[in-house]
C-alpha positions in Angstrom: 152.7 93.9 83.8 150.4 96.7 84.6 151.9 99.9 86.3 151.4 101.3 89.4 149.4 104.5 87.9 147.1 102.0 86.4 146.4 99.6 89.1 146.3 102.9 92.0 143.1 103.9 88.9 141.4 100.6 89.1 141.6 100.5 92.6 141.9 103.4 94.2 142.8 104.3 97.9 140.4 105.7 100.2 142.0 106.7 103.9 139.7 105.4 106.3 139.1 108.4 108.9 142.5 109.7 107.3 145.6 107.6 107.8 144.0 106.2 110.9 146.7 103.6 111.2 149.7 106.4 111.8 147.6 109.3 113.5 144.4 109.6 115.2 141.4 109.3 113.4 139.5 112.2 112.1 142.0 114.9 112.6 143.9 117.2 110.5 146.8 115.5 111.5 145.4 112.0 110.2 144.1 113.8 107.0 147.5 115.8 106.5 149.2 112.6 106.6 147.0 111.0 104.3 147.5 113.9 101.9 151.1 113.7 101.7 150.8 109.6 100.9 151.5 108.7 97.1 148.5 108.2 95.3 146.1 109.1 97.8 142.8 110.5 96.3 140.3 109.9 98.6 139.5 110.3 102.5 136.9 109.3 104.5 135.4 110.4 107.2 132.5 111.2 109.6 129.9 113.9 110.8 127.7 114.6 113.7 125.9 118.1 114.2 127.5 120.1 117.1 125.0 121.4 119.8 125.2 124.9 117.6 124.6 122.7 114.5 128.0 123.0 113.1 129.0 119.7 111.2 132.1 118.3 112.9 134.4 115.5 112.0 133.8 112.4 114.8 133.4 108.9 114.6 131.2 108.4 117.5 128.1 110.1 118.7 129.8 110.2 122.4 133.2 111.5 123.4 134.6 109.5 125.5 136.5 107.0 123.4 138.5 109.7 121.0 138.7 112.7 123.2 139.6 113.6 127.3 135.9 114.8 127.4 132.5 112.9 128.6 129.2 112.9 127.0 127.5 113.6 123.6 128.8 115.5 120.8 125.9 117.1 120.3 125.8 118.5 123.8 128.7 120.9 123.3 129.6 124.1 120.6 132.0 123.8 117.8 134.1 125.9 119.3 134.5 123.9 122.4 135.1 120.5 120.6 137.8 122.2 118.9 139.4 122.9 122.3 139.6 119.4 123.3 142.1 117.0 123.3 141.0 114.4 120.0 144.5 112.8 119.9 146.2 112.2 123.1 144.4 108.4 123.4 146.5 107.9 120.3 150.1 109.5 121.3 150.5 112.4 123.3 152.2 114.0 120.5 149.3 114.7 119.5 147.0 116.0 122.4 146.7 119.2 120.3 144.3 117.8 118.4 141.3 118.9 118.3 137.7 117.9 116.8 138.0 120.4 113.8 134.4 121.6 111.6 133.6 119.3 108.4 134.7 123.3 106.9 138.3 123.4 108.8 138.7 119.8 106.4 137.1 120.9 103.1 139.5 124.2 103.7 142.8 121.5 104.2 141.4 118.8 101.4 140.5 121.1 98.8 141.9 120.6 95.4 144.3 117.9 97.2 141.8 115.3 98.1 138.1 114.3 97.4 136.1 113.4 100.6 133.5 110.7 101.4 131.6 112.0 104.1 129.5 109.9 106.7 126.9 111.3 108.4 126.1 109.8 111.3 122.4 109.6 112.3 121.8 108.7 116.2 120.9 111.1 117.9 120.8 113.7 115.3 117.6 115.9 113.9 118.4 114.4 110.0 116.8 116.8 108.6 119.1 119.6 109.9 122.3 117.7 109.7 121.8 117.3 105.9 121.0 120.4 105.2 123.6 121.7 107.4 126.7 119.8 105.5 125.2 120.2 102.1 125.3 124.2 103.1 129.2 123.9 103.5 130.1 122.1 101.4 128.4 124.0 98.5 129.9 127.4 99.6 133.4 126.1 99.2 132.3 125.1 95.5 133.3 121.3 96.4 129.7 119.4 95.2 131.6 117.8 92.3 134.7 116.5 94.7 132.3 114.9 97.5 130.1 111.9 97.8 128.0 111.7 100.8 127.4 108.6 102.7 125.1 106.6 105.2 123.7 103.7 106.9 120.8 105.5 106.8 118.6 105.7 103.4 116.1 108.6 104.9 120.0 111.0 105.2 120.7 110.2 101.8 117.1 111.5 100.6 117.3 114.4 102.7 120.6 115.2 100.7 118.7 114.7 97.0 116.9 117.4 98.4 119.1 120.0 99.3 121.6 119.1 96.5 120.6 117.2 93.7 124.1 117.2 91.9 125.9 116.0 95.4 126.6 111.9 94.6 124.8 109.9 97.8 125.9 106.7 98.5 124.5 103.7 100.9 126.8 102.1 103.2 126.0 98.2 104.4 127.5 95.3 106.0 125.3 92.5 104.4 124.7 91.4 100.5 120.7 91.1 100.4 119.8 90.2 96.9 117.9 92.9 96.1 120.7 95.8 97.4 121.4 97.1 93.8 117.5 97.9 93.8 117.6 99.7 97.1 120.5 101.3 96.1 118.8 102.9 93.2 115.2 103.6 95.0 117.0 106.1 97.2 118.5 108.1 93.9 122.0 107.1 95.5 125.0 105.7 93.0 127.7 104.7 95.7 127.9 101.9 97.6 129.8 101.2 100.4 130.4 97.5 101.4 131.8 95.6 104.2 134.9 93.8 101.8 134.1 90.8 103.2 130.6 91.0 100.9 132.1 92.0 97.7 131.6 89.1 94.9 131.7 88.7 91.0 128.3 88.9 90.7 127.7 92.1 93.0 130.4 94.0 90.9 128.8 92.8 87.7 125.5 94.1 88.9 126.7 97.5 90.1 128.7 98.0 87.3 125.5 97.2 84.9 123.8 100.0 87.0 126.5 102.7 86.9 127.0 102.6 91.1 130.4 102.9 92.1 131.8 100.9 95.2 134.0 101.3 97.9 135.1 98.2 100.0 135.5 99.0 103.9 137.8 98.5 105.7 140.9 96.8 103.7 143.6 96.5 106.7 145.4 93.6 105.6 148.2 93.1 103.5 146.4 89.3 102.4 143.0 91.3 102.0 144.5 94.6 100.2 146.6 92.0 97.8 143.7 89.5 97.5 141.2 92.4 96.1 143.7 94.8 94.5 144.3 91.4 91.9 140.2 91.5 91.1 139.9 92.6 87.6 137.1 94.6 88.6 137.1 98.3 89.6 136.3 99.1 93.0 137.8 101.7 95.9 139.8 100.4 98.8 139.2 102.3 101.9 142.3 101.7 104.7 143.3 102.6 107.4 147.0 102.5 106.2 147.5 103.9 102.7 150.9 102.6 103.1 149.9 99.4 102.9 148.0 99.6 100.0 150.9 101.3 98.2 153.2 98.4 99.0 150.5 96.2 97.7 150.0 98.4 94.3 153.9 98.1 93.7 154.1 94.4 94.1 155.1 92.7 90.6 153.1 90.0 88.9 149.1 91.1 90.0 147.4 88.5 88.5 144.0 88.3 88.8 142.8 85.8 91.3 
C-alpha cells in the first residue's frame, strides 16, 4: 500500500484561496489555517492592482461580495483595503480581516508555503500589474517558490518579460485539442484545468512536454478520491485541505 508521504507527492494539495472552506478566502487567516494543515505545500490565490498599484490579494475585481465596501478594487489605496472588513460575510469572528498586499502574504508564506498566484486581468493596465508583482516577489528572493497564473495568455508574456526564471502557467476551463501547443507558445509550463477536463490522454501529453498541472477546484470527497487513485501526477487545488488529507489516508488507493 502506498504511504501517505508518497501519495500527498503524487498529488499534492493546493488550498484554493487558502483553506477557503474553514475561513474566508484570501486572508491571512485562510492562509494561516492552510499553513498549519498536514501536508500542505501549496496556496493559491489571486491579485488585482490597488488604485496606488500595490498588488493585493482578492478574488473579484469589485468589493462588494467579500468585503462591507462598494465599488472597484482598483478605486481605492492599499492602505484603505487593508482597513476593511474582508471576513465578516464569512463569520463575524473574523471582520478583522482585512484585504492584505500580495507582500503582507509572501512575508506569512515564506519558507512555509509555495504560492500560485492569479492575476486577474479586468480592468487592470497588464502591463503594470505584471511588472508590479514580479517586483515583490523578486525582492523577497521567492522566484523559485512561485508560479504565476492566468486566464489571460498576454499576463503571462508580460511576466516572461520582467522575469524569465518565474514559472507562468495558463489557467482554462475547456480541453481544445491543441491546448498543450498554446500552452508552450506562451513560454508557460503550468497548466491549470477545470478537474472536470483532466483525461489520460491530456496527462500523457503534458507530461511528454514537461508542463505540470493543477486540477481546480477538487471539493468533493467522490472527486478528491476519484482523482487522488489516477496513477498520474497532478496537484489538487481545494478548498478544504482537510478533505483531501482524509482522502490521502484512506487504505487500498487503487488506481481507477
Amino acid at each position: 500500500m502506498m504511504d501517505i508521504s508518497r501519495r500527498a507527492a503524487l498529488h499534492p494539495c493546493v488550498a484554493h484561496r487558502g483553506f477557503s472552506g474553514m475561513a474566508p478566502e484570501n486572508t491571512l487567516a485562510a492562509f494561516r489555517l492552510a499553513m498549519s494543515q498536514p501536508y500542505v505545500q501549496w496556496i493559491e490565490l489571486d491579485v488585482h492592482l490597488s488604485r496606488d498599484d500595490v498588488p493585493v490579494v482578492i478574488h473579484d475585481s469589485t468589493l462588494k461580495r467579500t468585503t462591507n465596501a462598494q465599488g472597484l478594487v482598483k478605486d481605492y489605496t492599499a492602505e484603505e483595503l487593508g482597513r476593511l472588513d474582508a471576513g465578516g460575510w464569512f463569520h463575524p469572528s473574523f471582520s478583522s480581516e482585512g484585504i492584505p498586499t500580495l507582500d503582507e502574504v509572501l512575508a506569512l508564506t515564506s519558507g512555509t508555503c509555495r504560492l500560485n498566484v492569479e492575476l486577474k486581468g479586468e480592468y487592470a493596465d497588464r502591463e503594470l500589474l505584471a511588472r508590479q508583482t514580479v517586483e515583490v516577489i523578486r525582492s523577497r528572493h521567492l522566484e523559485q517558490d512561485t508560479v504565476i497564473t492566468s486566464f489571460e495568455p498576454d499576463i503571462l508574456q508580460a511576466v516572461r518579460r520582467y522575469s524569465p526564471t518565474l514559472k507562468t502557467g495558463l489557467i482554462i476551463d475547456d480541453r481544445p485539442s491543441d491546448l498543450v501547443e498554446k500552452i508552450k507558445f506562451i513560454g508557460a509550463s503550468y497548466l491549470s484545468i477545470g478537474f472536470q477536463h483532466l483525461n489520460e490522454r491530456l496527462l500523457e501529453r503534458t507530461a511528454i512536454s514537461a508542463i505540470d498541472v493543477m486540477a481546480w477546484t477538487v471539493n468533493s470527497v467522490s472527486d478528491l478520491r476519484r482523482l487522488s487513485r489516477r496513477p498520474e501526477p497532478f496537484q489538487l487545488c481545494t478548498n478544504y485541505p482537510d478533505r483531501w488529507l482524509a482522502v490521502m489516508k484512506e487504505e487500498n488507493p487503487s488506481h481507477e
